[in-house]
C-alpha positions in Angstrom: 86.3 147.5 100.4 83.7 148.7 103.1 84.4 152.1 102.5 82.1 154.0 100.3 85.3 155.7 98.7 86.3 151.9 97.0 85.8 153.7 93.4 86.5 153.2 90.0 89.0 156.0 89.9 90.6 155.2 93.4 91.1 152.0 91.8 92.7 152.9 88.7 95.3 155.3 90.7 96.6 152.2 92.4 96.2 150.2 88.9 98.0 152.9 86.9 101.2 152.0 87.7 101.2 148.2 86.4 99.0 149.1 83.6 101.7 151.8 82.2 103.9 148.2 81.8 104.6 146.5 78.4 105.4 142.7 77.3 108.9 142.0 76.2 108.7 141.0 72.9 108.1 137.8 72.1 107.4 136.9 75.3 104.4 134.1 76.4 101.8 136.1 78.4 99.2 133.4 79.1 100.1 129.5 78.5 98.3 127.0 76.2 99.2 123.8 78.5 97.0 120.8 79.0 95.6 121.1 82.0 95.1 117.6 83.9 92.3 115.9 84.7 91.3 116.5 88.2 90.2 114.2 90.6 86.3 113.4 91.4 85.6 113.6 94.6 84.7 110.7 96.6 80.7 111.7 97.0 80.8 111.9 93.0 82.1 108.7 92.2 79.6 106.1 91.1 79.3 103.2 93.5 81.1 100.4 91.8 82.7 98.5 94.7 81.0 96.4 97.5 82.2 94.8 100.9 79.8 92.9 103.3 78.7 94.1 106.2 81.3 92.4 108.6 84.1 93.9 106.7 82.9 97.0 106.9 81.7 97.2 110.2 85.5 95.6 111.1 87.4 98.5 109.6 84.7 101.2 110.9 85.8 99.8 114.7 89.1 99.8 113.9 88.8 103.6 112.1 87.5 104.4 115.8 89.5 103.1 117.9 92.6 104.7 115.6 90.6 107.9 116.1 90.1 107.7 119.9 94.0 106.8 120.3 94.7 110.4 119.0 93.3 111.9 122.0 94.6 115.5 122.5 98.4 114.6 120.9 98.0 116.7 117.8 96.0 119.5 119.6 98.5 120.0 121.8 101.0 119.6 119.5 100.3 121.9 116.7 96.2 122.8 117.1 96.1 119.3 115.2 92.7 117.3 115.3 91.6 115.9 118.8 89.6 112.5 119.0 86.5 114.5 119.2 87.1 115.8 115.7 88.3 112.9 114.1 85.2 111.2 115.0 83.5 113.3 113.4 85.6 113.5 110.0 85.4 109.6 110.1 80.9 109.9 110.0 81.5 112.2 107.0 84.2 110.1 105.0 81.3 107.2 105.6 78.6 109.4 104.2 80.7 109.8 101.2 81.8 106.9 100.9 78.5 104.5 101.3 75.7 104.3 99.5 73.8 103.7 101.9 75.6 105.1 105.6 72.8 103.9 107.7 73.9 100.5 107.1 76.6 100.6 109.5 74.2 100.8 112.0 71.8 98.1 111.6 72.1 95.9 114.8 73.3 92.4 115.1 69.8 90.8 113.9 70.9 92.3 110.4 72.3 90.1 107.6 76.0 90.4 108.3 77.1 89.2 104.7 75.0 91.3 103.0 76.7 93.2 100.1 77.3 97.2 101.0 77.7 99.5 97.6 80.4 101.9 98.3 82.5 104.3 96.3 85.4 103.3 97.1 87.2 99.6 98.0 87.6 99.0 101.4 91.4 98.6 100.9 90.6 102.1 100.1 89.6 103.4 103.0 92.2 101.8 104.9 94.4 103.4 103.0 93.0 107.0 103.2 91.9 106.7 107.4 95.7 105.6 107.6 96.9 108.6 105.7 94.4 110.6 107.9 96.2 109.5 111.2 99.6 108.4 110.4 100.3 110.9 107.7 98.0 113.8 109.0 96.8 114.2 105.3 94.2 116.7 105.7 90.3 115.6 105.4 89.4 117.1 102.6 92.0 115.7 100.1 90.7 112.5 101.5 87.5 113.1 100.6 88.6 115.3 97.6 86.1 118.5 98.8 85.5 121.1 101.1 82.1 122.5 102.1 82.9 126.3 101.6 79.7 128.7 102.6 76.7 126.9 101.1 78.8 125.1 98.5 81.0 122.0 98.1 84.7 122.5 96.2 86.6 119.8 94.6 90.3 120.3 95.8 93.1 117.8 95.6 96.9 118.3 96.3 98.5 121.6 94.7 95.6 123.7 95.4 94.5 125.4 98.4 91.8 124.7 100.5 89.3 127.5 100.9 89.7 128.7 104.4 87.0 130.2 106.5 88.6 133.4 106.4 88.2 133.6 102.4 84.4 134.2 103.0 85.2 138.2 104.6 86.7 138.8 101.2 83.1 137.6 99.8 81.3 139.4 102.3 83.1 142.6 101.7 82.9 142.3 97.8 79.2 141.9 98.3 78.9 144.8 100.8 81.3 147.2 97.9 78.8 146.5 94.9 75.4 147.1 97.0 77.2 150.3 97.9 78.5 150.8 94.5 76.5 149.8 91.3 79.6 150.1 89.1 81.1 147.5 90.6 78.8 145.2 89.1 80.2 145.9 85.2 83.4 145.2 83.6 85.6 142.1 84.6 86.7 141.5 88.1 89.9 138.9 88.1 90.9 136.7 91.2 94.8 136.1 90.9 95.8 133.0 92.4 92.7 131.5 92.6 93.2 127.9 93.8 89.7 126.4 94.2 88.5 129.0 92.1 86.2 130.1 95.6 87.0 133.4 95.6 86.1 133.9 92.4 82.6 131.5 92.4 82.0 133.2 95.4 82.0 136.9 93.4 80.5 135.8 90.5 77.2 134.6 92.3 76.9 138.1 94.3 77.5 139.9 90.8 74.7 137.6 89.4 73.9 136.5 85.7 74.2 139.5 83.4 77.0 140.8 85.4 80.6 141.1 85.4 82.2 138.4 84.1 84.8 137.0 86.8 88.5 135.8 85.3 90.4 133.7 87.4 93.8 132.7 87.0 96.8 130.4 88.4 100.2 129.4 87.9 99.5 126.2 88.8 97.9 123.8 85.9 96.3 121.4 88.6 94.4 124.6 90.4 92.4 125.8 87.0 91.8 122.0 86.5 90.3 121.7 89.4 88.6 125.5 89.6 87.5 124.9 85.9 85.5 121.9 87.2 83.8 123.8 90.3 82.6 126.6 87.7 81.5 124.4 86.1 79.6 123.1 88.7 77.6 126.0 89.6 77.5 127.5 86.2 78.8 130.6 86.7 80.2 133.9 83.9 83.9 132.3 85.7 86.7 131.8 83.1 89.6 130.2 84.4 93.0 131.0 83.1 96.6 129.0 83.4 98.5 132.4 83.6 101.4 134.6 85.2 98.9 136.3 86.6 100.3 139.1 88.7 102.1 141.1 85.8 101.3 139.7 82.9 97.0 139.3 83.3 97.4 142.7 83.7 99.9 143.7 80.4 97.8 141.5 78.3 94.5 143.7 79.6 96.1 147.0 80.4 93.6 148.4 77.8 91.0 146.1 78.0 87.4 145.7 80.4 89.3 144.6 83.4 87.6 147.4 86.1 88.4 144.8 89.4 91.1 142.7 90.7 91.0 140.3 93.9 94.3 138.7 95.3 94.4 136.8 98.6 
């Protein structure tokens, strides 16, 4: 997409082949499920639970010390997390977790019983900084989020964690439309969209009053959980439970669609 030759009608060469395709009849080109409800992340919840200060402060040594007995294993092993990381996984799943973090490090003149406000029980987070270790469930299903450029994405299980790597796409997409003005009209769709951060991410360099962004999935759970980060930001994003690859494009062969994104 660098190149100044990424063009409307270079684009509807490669198009033209899938757009000369037609639905069977009869057949179900976009799907009318109920999507779930997706998870809140841990920072959103509402802090309805409490532990004193000696619990917590129990469990936080014990998170460390399960942290610190990692070491190097699953670096070596498989690039895993070292210690050093973990450490600093655990800080985060505190900030999300507490009301108030800096309570875990008042010093011993504090009031050990007092009663910490925290999002989540502290069976809870024995249970997730278990799964952490033992399981190697990754961080941000823990937490339920991933900080993604300068945003925060809900993800849960079944959807794809936006990976550094996503953010060239972004970068190139915004290098293409400040090269090309066209590429600001029309409808730009992201197929397999997961997060939806592919497609947040395009809509916010396109800007209000651009092209609207479509972004579909086969997977109910993802356009749950993408539907609730476009939310979030606000964004000309409609999210679509769909057979994306052929069929988004069948049902708009002779519709706006200009743009498509697939990763």
């Amino acid at each position: 997409m660098k190149s100044s030759s990424f063009t409307s009608a270079s684009l509807s060469s490669i198009l033209q082949p899938v757009f000369s395709l037609r639905p069977k009849p009869g057949r179900s080109i976009i799907s009318s499920a109920v999507l779930p409800k997706p998870q809140t992340p841990l920072h959103l919840r509402p802090p309805v639970f409490q532990a004193s200060l000696t619990e917590l402060k129990k469990w936080h040594n014990w998170a460390k010390n399960q942290a610190t007995s990692v070491g190097s294993t699953f670096l070596d092993l498989d690039n895993g997390p070292d210690s050093t990381l973990l450490h600093r996984e655990l800080k985060w799943l505190i900030e999300d977790a507490l009301q108030q973090p800096f309570m875990l490090s008042l010093g011993n003149n504090s009031d050990d019983d007092a009663p910490v406000p925290m999002r989540a029980c502290l069976d809870d987070l024995y249970k997730l900084w278990k799964q952490r270790i033992e399981e190697r469930r990754p961080f941000q299903y823990i937490v339920g989020c991933e900080h993604w450029r300068d945003l925060i994405l809900s993800v849960e299980e079944g959807v794809l964690i936006p990976r550094p790597e996503t953010e060239i796409i972004v970068d190139l997409v915004d290098d293409a439309v400040k090269r090309n003005q066209e590429l600001r009209s029309g409808v730009w769709a992201d197929l397999g969209t997961g997060s939806g951060a592919l497609a947040i991410g395009i809509a916010r360099i396109l800007g209000p009053g651009g092209a609207r962004v479509v972004a579909t999935d086969l997977s109910p759970v993802a356009v749950a959980v993408a539907s609730i980060n476009v939310q979030r930001y606000n964004l000309q994003v409609r999210p679509l439970y769909s057979d994306y690859f052929l069929d988004f494009f069948v049902r708009r062969a002779e519709s706006s669609l200009e743009w498509w994104i697939a990763l």
